[in-house]
C-alpha positions, 0 to 999 in steps of 0.5 A: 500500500506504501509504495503504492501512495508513493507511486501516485505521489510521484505522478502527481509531483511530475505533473505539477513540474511539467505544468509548471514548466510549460506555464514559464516557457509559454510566459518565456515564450512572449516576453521573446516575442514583446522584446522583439516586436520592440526591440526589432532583435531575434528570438536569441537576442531577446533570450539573451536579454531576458537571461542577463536580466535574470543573472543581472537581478538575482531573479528567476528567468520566468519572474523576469519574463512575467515582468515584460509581459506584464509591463510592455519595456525590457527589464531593467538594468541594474542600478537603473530605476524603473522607467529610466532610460 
């Protein structure tokens, strides 16, 4: 019965890992497309951007990404206020 529970438990926490997952490559996903629309940068370009601001903040990359998406402007640099250019 134990290792039975223990099965379903691990089902259920792999589940909530891959939804996790696509819900931050889907928000990935359009602070790329935000960035490049504004920007007129590639896929990777934009990635970089989000990945050096992730680094940059001690932020994780999909809390950064919710930000432009949220917001419409790239994240900021460091030491910059925000709304600053």
């Amino acid at each position: 019965m134990a290792a039975q529970a223990a099965l379903a438990l691990a089902a259920v926490q792999r589940t909530v890992h891959l939804s996790r997952a696509l819900e931050s490559r889907d928000v990935i996903g359009q602070a790329k497309g935000v960035l490049m629309e504004r920007y007129r940068i590639t896929a990777d370009a934009a990635f970089g951007i989000l990945a050096r601001a992730s680094q940059d903040t001690n932020r994780r990359l999909p809390e950064v990404a919710a930000l432009v998406t949220e917001t419409g402007e790239a994240p900021p640099a460091p030491g910059r206020p925000r709304g600053g250019r």
